[in-house]
C-alpha positions as CSV (number, residue, x, y, z in Angstrom):
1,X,30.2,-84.9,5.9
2,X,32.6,-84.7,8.9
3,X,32.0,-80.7,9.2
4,X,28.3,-80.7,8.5
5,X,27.4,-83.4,11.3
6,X,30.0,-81.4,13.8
7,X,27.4,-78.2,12.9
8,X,24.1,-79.9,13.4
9,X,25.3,-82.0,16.3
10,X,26.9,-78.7,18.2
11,X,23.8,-76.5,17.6
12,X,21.0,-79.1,18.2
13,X,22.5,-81.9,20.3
14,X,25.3,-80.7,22.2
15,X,23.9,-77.3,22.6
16,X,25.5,-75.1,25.1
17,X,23.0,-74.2,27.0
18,X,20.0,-77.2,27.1
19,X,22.1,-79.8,26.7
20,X,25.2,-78.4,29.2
21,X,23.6,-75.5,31.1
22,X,26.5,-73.4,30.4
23,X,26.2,-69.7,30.4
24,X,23.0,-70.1,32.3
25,X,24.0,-66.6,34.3
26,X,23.5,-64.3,31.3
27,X,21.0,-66.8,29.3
28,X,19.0,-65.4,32.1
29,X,19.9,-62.2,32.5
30,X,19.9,-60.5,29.4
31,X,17.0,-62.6,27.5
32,X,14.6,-59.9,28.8
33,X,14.0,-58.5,25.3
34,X,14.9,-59.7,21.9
35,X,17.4,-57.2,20.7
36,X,19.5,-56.9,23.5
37,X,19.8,-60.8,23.6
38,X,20.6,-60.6,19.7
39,X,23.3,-58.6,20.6
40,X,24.8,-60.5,23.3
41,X,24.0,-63.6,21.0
42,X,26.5,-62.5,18.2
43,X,29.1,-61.4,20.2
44,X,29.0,-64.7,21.8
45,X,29.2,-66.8,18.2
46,X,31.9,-64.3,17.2
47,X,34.5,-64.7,20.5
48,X,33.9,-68.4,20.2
49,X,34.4,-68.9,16.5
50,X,37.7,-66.8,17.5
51,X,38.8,-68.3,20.7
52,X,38.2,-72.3,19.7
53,X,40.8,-72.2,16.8
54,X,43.3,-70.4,18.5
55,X,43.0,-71.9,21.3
56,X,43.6,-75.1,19.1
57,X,46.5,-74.2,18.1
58,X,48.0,-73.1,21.6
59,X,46.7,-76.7,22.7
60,X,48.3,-78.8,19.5
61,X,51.6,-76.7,19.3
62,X,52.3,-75.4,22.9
63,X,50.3,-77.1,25.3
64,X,50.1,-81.0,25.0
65,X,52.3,-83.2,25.8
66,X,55.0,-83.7,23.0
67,X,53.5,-80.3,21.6
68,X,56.9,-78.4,21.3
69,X,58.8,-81.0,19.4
70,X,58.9,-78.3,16.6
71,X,61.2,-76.4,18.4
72,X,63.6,-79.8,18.2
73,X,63.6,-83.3,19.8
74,X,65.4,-81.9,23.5
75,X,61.2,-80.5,23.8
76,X,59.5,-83.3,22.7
77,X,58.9,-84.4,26.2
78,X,58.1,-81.3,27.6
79,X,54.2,-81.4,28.6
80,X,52.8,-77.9,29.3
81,X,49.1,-79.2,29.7
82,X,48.7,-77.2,33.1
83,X,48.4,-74.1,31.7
84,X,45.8,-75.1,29.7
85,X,43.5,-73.0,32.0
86,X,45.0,-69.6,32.0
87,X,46.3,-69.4,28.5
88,X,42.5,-70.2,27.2
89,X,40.8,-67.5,29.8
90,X,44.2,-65.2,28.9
91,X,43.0,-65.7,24.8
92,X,39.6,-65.3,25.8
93,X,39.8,-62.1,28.3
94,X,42.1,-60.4,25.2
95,X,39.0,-61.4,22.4
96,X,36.3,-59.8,24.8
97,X,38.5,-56.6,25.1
98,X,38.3,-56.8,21.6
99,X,34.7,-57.4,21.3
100,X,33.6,-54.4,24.1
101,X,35.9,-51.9,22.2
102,X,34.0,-52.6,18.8
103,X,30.6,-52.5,20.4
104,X,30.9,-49.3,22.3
105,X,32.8,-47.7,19.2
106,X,29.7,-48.7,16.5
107,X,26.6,-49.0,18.7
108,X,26.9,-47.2,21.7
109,X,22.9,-48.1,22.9
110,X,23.1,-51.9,22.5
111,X,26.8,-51.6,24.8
112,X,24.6,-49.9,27.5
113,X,22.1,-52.3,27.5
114,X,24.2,-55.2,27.3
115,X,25.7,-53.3,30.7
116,X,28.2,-55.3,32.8
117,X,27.2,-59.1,30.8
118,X,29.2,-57.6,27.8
119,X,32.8,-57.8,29.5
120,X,31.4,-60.8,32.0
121,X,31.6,-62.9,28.7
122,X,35.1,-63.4,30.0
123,X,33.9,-65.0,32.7
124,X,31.1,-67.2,30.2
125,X,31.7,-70.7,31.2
126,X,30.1,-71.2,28.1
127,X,32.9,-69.8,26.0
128,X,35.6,-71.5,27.9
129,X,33.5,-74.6,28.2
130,X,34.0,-74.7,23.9
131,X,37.6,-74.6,24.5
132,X,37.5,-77.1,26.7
133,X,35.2,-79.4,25.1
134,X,37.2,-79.1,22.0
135,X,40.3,-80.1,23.6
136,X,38.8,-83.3,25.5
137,X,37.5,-84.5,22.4
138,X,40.7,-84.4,20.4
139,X,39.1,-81.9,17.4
140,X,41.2,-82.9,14.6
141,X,42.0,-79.9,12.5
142,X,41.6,-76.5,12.6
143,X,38.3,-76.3,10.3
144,X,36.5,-78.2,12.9
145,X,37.8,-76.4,15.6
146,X,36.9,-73.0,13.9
147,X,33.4,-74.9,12.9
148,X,33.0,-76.1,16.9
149,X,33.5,-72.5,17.5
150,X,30.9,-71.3,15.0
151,X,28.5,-73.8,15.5
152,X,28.4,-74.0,19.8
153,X,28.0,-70.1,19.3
154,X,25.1,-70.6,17.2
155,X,23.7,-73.1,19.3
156,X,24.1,-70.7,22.6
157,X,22.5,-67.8,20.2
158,X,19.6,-70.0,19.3
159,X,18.5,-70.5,22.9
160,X,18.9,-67.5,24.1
161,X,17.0,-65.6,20.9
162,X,14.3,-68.3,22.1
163,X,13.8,-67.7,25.5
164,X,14.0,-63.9,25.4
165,X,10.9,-64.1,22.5
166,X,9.3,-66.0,24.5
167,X,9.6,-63.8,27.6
168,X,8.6,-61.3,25.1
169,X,5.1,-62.7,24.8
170,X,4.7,-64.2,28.1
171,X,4.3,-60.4,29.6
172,X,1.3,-60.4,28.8
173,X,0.2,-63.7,29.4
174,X,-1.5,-64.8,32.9
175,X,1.4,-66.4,34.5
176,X,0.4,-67.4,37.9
177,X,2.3,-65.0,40.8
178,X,4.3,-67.4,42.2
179,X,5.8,-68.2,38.7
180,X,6.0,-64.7,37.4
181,X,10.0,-63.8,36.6
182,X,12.4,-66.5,36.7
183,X,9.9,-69.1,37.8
184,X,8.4,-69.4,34.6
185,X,11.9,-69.1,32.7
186,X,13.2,-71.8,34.6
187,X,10.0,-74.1,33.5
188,X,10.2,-73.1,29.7
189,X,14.1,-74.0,29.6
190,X,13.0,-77.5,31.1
191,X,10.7,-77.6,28.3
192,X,13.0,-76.6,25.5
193,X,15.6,-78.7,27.2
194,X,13.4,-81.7,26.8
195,X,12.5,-80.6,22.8
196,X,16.0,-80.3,22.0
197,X,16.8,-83.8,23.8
198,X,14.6,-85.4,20.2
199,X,17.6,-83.8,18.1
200,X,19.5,-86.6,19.3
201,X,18.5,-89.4,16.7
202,X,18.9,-87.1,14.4
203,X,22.0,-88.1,12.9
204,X,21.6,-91.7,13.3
205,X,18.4,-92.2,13.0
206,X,18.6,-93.7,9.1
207,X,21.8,-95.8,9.5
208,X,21.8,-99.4,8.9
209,X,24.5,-101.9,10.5
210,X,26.9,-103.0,8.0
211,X,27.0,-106.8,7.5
212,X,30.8,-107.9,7.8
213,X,32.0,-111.1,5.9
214,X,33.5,-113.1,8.0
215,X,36.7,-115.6,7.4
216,X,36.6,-117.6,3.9
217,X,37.2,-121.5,4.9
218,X,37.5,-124.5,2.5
219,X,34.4,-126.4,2.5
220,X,34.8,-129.2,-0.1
221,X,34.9,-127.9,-3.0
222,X,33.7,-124.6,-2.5
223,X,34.2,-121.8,-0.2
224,X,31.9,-120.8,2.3
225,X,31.9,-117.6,5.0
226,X,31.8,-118.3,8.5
227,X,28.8,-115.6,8.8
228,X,27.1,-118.0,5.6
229,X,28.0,-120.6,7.7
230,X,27.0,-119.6,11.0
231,X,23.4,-118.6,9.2
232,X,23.1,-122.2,7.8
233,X,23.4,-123.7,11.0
234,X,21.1,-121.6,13.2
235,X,18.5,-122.3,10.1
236,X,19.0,-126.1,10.2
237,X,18.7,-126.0,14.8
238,X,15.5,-124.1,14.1
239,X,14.0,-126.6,11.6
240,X,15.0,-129.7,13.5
241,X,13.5,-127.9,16.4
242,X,9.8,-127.6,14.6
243,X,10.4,-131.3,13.8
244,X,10.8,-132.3,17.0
C-alpha cells in the first residue's frame, strides 16, 4: 500500500512540474511537438529511476551523519552531509553521459532534435530536485527510492507529453497575438496546475478517523471508558440544558 500511494501521490500530487515548477526550462523548450517531447520524457523517467536509488545509497551509507559506521565505530561520527550536492550532480552528470551515448548510438534523429536539452538534463533541477526531495523526506528503503525515481519521472513525462499535445493543436487555433508562443503556454500550465491541485484528496478522501478507547476506570461495579464517559456527560449537560 506504502509503494502504491508513493506512485499516485508522486505522479499526481507532488508532480514535478505543476506542483514544483521544476524543469520548467526544457518543459518549455522542447514541448514543441509530441515526439520530440516523448523522447526527452523517457530519458527523463529513466536517469531519475537511476539516480534516486543510487543516490540513496550514497546518502544512507556515505553521506549522513553516522553513515560510515560500517567501516567501524572510529567513523560513526563522521558526517559527510556537505557533499551531498556534488556527489548527486557527480551521479547524475555520469547517468546523462550515459543516456546521450545510447540516444545518439540507436536513434540518431530524435538526438538531433532533442539538441543541446539532451546533455542540459544534467543541469534539470528537476532530476536533482528528486534526489533531493528523497533525501529531506527520509525515503525508507531502496524500493521507494527506486519507486520516487520512477514515479516523479512519470509525473514530469506526463506534463510535458500534455503540453506539447496541446501546443500541437493550438497551431491552429486563433490564439490572440499577444498570447501566441509562450503566452499561451504559460496560461495552459496555470490551468493544468490548477487541475492537478484536485488530485490532492485523492488519497484521503475516503478515510474515516479512528475512534480511540480511552482509559478503563472502576465505576461501581462495572467498568466504564473515559471516551463512554466523557459521551454520557456531554448527553446528560445537553438534556438538562433543553429542560432548563
Amino acid at each position: 500500500m506504502e509503494h502504491i500511494e508513493l506512485f499516485f501521490k508522486s505522479i499526481f500530487i507532488d508532480n514535478m512540474v505543476f506542483a514544483t515548477f521544476l524543469g520548467m526550462c526544457s518543459y518549455l523548450a522542447v514541448s514543441k511537438k509530441v515526439a520530440t517531447a516523448v523522447g526527452l520524457g523517457a530519458a527523463v523517467i529513466f536517469v531519475l529511476a537511476i539516480t534516486v536509488p543510487l543516490n540513496w545509497l550514497l546518502d544512507q551509507y556515505i553521506l549522513k551523519e553516522g553513515a560510515l559506521v560500517w567501516l567501524g565505530e572510529e567513523y560513526a561520527s563522521y558526517d559527510l552531509s556537505f557533499l551531498s550536492f556534488i556527489m548527486f550532480i557527480a551521479t547524475i552528470a555520469t547517468m546523462v553521459q550515459l543516456v546521450e551515448i545510447v540516444v545518439e548510438k540507436f536513434s540518431p534523429s530524435l538526438y538531433n532534435s532533442l539538441g543541446i536539452f539532451l546533455p542540459l538534463i544534467a543541469v534539470n533541477c528537476a532530476i536533482l530536485g528528486g534526489s533531493l526531495f528523497m533525501q529531506s523526506r527520509d525515503i525508507a528503503t531502496l524500493g521507494l527510492a527506486f519507486n520516487y525515481g520512477v514515479s516523479s519521472g512519470i509525473g514530469w513525462f506526463l506534463a510535458i507529453l500534455t503540453i506539447a499535445a496541446i501546443r500541437e493543436k493550438i497551431r491552429y487555433s486563433n490564439v490572440p497575438p499577444a498570447l501566441r508562443g509562450l503566452g499561451i503556454t504559460f496560461i495552459i500550465t496555470g490551468l493544468m496546475a490548477i487541475g492537478f491541485m484536485s488530485f490532492g484528496g485523492m488519497l484521503t478522501g475516503g478515510d474515516e478517523p479512528e475512534v480511540t478507547k480511552g482509559t478503563v476506570v472502576q465505576e461501581g461495579d462495572k467498568e466504564v471508558s473515559q471516551v463512554e464517559q466523557s459521551v454520557e456527560d456531554k448527553q446528560t449537560l445537553n438534556i438538562t440544558k433543553v429542560n432548563e
